[in-house]
Backbone bond lengths (Angstrom), bond angles and torsions (degrees), N, CA, C in turn:
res aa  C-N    CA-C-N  psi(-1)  N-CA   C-N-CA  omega(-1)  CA-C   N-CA-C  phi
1 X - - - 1.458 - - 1.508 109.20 -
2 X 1.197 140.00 76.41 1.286 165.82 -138.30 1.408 114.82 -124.83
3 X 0.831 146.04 96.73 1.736 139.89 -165.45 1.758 95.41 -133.93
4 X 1.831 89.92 103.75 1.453 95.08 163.49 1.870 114.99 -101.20
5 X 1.595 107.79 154.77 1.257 101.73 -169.37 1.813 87.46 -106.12
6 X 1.707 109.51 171.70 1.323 103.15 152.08 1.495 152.23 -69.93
7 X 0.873 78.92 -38.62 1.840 94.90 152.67 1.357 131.74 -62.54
8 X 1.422 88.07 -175.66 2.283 77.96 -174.06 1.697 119.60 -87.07
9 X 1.699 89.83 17.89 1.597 98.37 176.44 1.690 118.28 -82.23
10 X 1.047 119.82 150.49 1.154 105.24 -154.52 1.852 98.96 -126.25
11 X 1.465 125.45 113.40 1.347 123.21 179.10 1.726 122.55 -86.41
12 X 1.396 94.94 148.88 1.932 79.14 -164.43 1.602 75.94 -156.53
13 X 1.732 87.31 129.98 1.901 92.63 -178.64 1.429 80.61 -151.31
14 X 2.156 103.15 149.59 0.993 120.85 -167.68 1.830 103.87 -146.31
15 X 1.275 129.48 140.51 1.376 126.68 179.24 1.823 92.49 -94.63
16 X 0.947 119.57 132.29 1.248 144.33 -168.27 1.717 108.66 -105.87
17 X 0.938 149.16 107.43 1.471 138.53 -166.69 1.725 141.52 -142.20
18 X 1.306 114.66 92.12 1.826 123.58 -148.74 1.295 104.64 -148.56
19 X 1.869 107.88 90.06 0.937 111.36 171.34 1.882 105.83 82.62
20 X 1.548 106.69 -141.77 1.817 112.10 168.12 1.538 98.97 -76.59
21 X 1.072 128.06 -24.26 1.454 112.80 -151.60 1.658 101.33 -92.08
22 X 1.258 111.54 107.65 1.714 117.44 -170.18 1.985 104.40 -118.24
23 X 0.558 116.53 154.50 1.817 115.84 -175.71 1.597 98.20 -154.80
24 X 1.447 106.55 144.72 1.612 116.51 156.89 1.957 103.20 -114.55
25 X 1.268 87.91 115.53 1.650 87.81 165.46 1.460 122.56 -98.76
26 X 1.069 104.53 164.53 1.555 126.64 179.43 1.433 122.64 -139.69
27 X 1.612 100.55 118.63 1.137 102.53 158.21 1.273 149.50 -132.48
28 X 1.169 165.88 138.04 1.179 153.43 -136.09 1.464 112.81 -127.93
29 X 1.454 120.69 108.58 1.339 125.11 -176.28 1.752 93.95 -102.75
30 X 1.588 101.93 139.77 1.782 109.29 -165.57 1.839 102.47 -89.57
31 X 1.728 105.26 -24.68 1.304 106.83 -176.60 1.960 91.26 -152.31
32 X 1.799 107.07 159.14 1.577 89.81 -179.00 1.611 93.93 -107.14
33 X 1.620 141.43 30.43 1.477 108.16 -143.09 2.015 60.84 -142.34
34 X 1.312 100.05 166.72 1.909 123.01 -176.94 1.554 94.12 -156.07
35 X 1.684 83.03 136.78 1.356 89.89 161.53 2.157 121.32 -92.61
36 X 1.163 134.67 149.09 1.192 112.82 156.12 1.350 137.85 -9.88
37 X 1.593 125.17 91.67 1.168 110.17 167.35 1.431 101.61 137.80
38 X 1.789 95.88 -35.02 1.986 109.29 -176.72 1.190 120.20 -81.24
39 X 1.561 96.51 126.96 1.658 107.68 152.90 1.245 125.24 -87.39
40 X 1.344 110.82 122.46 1.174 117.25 -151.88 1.935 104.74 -92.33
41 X 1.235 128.48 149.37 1.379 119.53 162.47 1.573 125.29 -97.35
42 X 1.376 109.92 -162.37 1.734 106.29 -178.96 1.579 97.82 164.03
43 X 1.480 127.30 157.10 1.050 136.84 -144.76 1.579 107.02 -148.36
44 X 1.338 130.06 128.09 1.455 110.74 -153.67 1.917 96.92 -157.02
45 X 1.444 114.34 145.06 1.243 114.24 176.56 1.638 112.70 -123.10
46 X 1.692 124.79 150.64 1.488 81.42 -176.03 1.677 80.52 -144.48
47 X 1.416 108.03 142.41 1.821 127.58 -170.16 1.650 111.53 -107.24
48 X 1.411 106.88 116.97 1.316 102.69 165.65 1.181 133.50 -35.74
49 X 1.152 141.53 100.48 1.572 117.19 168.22 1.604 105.43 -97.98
50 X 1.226 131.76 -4.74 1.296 131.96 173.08 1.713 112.68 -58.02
51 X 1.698 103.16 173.95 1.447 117.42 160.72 1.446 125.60 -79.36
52 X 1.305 102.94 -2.47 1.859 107.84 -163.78 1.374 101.00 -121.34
53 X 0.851 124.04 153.41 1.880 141.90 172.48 1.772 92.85 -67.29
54 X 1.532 111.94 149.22 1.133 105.66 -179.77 1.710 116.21 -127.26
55 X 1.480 119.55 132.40 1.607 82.62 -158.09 1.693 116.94 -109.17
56 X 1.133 116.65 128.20 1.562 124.84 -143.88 2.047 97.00 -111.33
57 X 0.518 117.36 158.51 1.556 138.83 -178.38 1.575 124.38 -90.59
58 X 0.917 115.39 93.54 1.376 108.78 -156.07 1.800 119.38 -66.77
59 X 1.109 99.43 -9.51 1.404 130.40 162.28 1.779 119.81 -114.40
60 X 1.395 86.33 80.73 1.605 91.48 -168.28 1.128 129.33 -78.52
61 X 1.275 125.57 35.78 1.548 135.19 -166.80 1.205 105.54 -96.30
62 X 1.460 125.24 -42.87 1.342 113.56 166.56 1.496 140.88 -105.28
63 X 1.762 104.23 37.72 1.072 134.41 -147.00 1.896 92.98 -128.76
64 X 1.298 105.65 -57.88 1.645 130.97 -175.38 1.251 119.46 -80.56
65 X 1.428 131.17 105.14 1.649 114.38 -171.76 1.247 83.69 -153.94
66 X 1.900 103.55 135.37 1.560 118.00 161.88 1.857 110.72 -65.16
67 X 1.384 118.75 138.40 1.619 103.11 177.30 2.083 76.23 -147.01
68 X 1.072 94.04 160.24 1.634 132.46 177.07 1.649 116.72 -80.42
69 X 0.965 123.53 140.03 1.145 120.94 174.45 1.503 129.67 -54.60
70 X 1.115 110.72 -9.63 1.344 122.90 170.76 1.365 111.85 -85.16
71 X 1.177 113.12 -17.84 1.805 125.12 178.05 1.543 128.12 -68.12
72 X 1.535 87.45 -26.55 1.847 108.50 -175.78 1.284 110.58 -57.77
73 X 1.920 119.91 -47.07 1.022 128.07 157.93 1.297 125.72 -57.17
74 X 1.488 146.04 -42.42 1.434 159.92 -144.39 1.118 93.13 -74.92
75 X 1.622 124.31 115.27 1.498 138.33 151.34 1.225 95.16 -69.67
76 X 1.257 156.52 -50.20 1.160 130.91 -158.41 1.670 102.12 -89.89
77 X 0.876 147.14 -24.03 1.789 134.94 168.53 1.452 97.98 -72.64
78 X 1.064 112.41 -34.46 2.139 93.29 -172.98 1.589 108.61 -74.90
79 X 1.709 114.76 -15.57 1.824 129.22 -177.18 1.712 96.42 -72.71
80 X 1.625 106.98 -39.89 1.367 119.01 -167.83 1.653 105.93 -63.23
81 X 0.973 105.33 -73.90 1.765 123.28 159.16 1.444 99.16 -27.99
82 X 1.112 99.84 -89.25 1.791 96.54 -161.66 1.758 107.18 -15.73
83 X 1.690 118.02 -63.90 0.925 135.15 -170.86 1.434 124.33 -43.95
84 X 1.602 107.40 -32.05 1.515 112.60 171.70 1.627 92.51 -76.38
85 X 1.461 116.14 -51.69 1.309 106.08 -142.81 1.392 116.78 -61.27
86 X 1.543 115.89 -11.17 1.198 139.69 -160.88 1.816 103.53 -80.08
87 X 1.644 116.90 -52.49 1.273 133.04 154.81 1.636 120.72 -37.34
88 X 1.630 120.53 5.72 0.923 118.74 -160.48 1.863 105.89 -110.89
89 X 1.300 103.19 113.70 1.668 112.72 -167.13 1.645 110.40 -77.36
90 X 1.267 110.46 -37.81 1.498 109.27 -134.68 2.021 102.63 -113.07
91 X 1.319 126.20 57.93 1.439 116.87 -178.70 1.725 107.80 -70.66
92 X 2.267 74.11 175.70 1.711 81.69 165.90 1.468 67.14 -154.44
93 X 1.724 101.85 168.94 1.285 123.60 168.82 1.405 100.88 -103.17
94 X 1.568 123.16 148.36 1.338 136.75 143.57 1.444 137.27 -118.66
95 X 1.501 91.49 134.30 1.893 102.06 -140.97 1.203 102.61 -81.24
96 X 1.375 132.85 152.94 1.279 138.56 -177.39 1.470 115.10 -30.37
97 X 1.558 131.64 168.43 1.252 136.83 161.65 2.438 107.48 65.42
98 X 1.586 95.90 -31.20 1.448 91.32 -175.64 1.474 115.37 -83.01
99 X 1.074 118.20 -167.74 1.414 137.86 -145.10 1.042 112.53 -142.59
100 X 2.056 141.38 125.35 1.268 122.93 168.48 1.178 109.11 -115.71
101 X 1.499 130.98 122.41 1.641 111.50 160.57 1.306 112.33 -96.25
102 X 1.448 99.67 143.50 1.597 112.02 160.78 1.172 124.02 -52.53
103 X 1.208 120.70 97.57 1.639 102.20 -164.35 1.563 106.23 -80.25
104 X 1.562 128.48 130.84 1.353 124.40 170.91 1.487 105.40 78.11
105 X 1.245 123.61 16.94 1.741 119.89 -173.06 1.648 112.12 -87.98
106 X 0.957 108.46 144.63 1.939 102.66 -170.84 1.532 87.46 -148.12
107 X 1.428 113.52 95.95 1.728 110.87 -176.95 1.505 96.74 -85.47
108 X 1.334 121.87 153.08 1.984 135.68 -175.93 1.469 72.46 -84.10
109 X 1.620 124.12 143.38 1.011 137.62 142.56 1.574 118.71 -114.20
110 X 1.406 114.42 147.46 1.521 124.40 -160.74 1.738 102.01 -51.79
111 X 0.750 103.23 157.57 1.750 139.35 168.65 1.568 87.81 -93.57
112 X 2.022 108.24 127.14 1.639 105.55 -163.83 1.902 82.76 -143.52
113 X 0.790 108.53 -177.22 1.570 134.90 161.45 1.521 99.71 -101.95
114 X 1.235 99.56 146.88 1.668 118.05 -174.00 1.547 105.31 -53.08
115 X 1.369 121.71 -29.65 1.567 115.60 -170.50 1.625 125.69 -102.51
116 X 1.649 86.96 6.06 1.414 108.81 176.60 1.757 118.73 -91.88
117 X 1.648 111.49 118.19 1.528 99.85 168.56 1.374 98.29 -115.96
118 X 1.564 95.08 164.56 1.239 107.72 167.52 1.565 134.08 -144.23
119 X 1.160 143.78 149.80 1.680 130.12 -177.71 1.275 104.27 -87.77
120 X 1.447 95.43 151.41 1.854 107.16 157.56 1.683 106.69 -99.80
121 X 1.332 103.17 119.07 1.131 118.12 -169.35 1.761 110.70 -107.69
122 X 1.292 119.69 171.47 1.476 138.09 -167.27 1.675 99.35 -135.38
123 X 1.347 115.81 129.59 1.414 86.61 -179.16 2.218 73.42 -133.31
124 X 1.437 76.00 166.64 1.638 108.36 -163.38 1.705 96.65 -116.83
125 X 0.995 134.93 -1.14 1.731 116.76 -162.45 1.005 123.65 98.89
126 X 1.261 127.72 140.24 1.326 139.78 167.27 1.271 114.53 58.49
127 X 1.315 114.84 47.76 1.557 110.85 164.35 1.374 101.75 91.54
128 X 1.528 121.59 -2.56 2.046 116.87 -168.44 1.276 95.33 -106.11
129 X 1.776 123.65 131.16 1.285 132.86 176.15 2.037 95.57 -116.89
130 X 1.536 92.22 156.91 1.478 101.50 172.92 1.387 93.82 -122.58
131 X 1.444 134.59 117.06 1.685 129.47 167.36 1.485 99.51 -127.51
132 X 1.938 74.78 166.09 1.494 119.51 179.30 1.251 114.03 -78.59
133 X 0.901 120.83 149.05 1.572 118.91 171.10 1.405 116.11 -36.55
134 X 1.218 108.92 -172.42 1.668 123.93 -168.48 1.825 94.53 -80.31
135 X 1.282 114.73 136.33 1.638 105.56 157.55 1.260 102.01 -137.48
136 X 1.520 95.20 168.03 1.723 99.39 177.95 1.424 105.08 -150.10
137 X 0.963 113.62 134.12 1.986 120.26 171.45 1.701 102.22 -88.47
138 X 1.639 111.57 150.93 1.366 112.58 149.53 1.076 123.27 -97.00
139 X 1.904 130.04 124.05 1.556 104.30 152.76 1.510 129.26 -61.42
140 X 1.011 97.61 140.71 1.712 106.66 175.74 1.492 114.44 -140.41
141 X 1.562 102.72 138.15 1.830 119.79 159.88 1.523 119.81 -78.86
142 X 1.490 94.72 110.64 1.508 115.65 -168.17 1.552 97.88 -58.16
143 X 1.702 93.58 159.19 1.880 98.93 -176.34 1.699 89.07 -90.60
144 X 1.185 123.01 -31.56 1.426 109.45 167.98 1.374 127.82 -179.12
145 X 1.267 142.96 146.20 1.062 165.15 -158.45 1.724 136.47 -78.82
146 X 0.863 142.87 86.98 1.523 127.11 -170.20 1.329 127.98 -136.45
147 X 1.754 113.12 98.97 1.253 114.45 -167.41 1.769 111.63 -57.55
148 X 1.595 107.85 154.62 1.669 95.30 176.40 1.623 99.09 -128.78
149 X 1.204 122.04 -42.44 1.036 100.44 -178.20 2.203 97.17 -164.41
150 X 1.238 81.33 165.31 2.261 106.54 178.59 1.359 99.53 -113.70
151 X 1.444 111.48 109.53 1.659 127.74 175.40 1.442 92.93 -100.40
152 X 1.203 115.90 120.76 1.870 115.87 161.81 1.382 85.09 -89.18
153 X 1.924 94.83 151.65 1.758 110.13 166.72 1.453 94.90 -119.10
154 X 1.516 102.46 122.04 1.611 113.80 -164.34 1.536 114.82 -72.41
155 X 1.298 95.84 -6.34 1.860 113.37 -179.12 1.493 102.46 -93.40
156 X 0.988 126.36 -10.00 1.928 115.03 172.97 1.457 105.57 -136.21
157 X 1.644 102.83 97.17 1.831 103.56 178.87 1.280 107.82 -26.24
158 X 1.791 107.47 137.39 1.425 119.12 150.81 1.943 96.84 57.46
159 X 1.085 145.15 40.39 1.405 155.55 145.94 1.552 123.26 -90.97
160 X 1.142 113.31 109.37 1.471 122.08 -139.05 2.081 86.92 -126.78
161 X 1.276 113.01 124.40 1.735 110.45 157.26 1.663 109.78 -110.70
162 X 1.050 98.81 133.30 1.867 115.57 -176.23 1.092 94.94 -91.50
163 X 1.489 139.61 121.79 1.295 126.23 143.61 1.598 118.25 -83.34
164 X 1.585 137.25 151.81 1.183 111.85 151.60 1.701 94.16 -166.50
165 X 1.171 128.63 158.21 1.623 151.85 -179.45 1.449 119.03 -61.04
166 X 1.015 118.01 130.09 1.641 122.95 177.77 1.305 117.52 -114.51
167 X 1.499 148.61 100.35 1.242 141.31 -151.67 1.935 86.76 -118.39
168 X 1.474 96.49 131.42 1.607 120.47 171.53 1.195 129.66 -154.18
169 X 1.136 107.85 88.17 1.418 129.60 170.49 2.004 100.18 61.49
170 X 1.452 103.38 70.15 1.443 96.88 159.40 1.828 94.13 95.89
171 X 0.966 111.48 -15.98 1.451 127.74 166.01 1.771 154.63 -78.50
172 X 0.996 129.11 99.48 1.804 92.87 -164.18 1.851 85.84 -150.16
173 X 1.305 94.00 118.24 1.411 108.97 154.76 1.225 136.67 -145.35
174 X 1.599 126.18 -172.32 1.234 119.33 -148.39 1.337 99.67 -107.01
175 X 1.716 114.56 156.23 1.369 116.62 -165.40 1.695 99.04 -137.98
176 X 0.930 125.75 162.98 1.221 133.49 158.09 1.940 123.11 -133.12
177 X 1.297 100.95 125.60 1.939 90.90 162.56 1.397 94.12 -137.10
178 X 1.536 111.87 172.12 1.273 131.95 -131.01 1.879 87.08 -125.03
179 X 0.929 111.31 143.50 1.924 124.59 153.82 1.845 102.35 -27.13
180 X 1.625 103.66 -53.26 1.636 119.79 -144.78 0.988 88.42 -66.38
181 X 1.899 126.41 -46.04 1.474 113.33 -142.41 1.889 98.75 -101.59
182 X 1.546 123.30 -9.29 1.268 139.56 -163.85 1.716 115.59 38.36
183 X 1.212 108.80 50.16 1.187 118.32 142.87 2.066 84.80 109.50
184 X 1.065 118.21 -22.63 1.422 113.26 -179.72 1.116 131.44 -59.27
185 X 1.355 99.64 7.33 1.851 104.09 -172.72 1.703 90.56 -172.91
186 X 1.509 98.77 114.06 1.191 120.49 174.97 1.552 137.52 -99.56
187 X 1.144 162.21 165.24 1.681 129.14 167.26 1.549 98.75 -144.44
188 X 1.313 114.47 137.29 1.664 114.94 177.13 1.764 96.54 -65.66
189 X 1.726 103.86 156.73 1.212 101.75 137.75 1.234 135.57 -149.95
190 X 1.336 133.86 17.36 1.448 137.52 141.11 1.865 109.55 -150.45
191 X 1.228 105.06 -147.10 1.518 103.94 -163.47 1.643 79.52 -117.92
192 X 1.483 133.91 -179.08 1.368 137.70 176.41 1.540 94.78 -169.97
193 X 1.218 78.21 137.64 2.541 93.60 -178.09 1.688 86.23 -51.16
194 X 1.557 94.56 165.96 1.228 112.86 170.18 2.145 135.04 -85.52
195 X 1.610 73.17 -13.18 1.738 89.02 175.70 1.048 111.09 -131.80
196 X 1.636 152.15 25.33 1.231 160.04 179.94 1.609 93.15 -94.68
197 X 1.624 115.03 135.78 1.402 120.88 168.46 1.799 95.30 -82.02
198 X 1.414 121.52 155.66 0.821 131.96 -172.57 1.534 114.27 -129.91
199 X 1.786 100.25 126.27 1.674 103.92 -156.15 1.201 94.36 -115.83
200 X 1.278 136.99 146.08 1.447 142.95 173.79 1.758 108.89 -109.93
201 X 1.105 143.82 101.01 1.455 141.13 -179.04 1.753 114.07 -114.38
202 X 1.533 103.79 139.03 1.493 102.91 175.70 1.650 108.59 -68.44
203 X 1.658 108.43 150.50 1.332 118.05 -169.17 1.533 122.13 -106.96
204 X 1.119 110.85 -59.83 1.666 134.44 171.59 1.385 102.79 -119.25
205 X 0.879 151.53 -40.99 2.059 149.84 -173.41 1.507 92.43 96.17
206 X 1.223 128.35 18.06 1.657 127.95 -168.09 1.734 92.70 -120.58
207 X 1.045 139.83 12.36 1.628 140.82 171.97 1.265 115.97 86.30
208 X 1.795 111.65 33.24 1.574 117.03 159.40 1.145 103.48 -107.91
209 X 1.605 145.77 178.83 1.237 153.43 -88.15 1.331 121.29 137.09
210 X 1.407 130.28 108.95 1.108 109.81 168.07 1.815 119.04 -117.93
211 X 1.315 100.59 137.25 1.442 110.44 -171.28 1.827 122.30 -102.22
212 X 1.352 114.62 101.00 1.108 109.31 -159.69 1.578 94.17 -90.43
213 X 1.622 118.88 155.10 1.478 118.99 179.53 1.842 75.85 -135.30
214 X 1.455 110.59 101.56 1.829 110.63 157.54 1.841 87.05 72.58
215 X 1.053 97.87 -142.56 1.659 99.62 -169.92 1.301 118.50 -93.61
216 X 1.242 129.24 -3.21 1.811 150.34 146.32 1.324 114.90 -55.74
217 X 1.509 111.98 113.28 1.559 119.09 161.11 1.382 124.97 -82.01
218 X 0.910 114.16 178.41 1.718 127.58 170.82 1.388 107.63 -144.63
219 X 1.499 124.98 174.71 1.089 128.18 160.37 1.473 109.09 -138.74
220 X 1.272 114.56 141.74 1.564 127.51 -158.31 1.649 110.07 -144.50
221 X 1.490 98.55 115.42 1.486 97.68 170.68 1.194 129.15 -107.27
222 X 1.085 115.24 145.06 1.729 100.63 -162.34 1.569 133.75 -87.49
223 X 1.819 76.96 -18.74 2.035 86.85 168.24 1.504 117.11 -89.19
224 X 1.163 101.14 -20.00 2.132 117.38 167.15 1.735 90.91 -65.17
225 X 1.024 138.69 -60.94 1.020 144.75 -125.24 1.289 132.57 23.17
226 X 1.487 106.97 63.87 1.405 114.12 173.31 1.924 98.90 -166.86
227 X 1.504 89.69 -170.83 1.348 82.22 -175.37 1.713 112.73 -98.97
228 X 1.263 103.94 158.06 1.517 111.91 -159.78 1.519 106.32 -111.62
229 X 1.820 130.86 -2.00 1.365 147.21 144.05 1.758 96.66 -178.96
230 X 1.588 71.83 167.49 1.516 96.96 -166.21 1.409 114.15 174.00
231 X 1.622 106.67 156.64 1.561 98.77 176.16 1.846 110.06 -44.38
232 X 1.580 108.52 -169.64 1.528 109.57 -166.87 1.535 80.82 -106.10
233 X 1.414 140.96 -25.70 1.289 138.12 -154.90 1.534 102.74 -88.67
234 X 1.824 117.57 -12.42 1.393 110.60 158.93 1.422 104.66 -119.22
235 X 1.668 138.32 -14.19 0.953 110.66 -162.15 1.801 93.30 -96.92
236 X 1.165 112.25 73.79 1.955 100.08 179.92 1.202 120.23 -55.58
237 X 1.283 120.03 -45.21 1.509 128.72 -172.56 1.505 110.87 -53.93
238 X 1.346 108.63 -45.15 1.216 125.01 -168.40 1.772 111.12 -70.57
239 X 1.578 96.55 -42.39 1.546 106.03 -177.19 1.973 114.12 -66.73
240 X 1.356 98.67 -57.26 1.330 121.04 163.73 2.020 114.22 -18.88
241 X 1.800 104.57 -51.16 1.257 110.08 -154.15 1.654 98.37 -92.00
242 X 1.578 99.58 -35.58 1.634 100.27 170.69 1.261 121.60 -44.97
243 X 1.469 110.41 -59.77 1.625 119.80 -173.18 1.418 112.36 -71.88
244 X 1.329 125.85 -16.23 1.273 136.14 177.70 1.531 113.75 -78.38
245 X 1.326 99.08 -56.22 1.746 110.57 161.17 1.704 113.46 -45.02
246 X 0.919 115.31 -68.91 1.584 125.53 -176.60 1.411 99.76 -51.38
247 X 1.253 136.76 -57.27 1.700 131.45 175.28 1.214 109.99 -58.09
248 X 1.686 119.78 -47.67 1.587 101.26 170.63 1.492 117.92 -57.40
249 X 0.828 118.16 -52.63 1.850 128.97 177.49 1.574 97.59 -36.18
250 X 1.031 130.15 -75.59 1.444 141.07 -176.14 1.408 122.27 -44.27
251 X 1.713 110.37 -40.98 1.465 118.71 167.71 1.195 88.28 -80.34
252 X 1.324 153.00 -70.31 1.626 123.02 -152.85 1.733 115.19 -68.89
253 X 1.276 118.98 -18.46 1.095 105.10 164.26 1.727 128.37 -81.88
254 X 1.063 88.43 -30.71 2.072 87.13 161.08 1.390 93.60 -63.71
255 X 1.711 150.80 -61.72 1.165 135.26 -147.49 1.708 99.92 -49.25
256 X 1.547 110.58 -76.93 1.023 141.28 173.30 1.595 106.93 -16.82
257 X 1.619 123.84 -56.83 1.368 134.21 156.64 1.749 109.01 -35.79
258 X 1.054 105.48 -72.63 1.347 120.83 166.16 1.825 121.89 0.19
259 X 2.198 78.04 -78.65 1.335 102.48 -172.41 1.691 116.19 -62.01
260 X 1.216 108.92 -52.47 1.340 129.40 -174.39 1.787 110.69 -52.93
261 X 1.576 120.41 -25.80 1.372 122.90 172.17 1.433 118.35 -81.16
262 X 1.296 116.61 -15.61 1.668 130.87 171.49 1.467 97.87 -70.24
263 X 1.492 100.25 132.63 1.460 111.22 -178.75 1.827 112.60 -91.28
């Protein structure tokens, strides 16, 4: 069950299966290739297909974790897990046949060696995971590099964001690393034309930004760290979750239609 898009987004759906509780996930990788250093993001929705309500975290950060195939086995990462998952206050149930998107979710996925895949997984308790198919990132050596600019955030002494461009093969987007991490940990954040000079300008003096690519703005915050609007041709993540949201909304309300005509 494989769903490729045309673009450089990449679809990956998996039937998940334990007992009633069955799920198809989705996830959406925006590019498959990393440079050294990047954590990469991705955006993912996941639909009951089971008989049972499923119960999801409405704050899914410590609910959602990429793990390796070697992990499936690991008593000690599922002890680790458990332990967050346990810290976890705030559910909802999701009822058979529906759909949840993350709205706005961008999970860090691991930094791997080229021969390493791994799932983004859901875990439920006690040792039970729901995953996505197999994924895999490539590392790759960028064709080239171009710092643009050092934003201090006047609210965290001496906290510095680097922006600068990554061009790969037909490619070039924007990256950011931080003072904290010194260049060891990087994060994409949209796609950028290939011949547009690229201007970075202060917005409000409150930690927005505006990023012009040619005569197209963006807006970029720096403690979000991502972008906060923008065309759809850089803001993908953003576009991706809208239209994804709105189709889930639409299938659960036909479900719901559905349900409500059964006597």
């Amino acid at each position: 069950m494989k769903k490729m898009m045309l673009t450089a987004m990449l679809g990956l759906l998996q039937m998940s299966v334990f007992a009633e509780t069955n799920a198809l996930i989705e996830v959406k990788l925006f590019k498959t290739w990393v440079i050294p250093g990047e954590h990469n993001f991705c955006s993912m929705s996941i639909k009951n297909t089971g008989t049972t309500p499923i119960r999801l975290a409405k704050r899914a950060g410590g609910q959602i974790a990429p793990r390796l195939l070697s992990d499936k086995s690991n008593a000690e990462f599922n002890s680790a897990r458990e332990e967050i998952y346990q810290t976890i206050a705030d559910f909802f149930e999701l009822p058979p046949e529906e759909t949840h998107m993350y709205d706005g979710l961008k999970i860090g996925l691991p930094v791997l060696s080229p021969e390493d895949n791994f799932f983004l997984s859901v875990y439920l308790g006690k040792g039970f995971w729901l995953d996505s198919e197999s994924v895999s990132l490539t590392m790759v050596t960028p064709d080239s590099e171009e710092h643009l600019v050092a934003i201090t955030d006047w609210q965290s002494t001496n906290f510095v964001h680097n922006l600068f461009t990554v061009t790969y093969k037909g490619e070039r987007w924007l990256y950011k690393w931080s003072s904290l991490s010194q260049r060891a940990r990087c994060w994409p954040i949209c796609p950028l034309s290939l011949t547009n000079k690229i201007r970075v300008e202060p917005h409000d003096g409150k930690g927005l930004f505006k990023i012009w690519d040619g005569d197209g703005s963006m807006t970029y915050g720096i403690r979000e760290g991502r972008l906060l609007e923008g065309p759809d041709e850089n803001d993908v993540f953003g576009k991706w979750t809208r239209e994804r949201k709105q189709q889930a909304e639409a299938d659960n309300a036909e479900v719901r239609r559905k349900k409500a005509e059964v006597p």
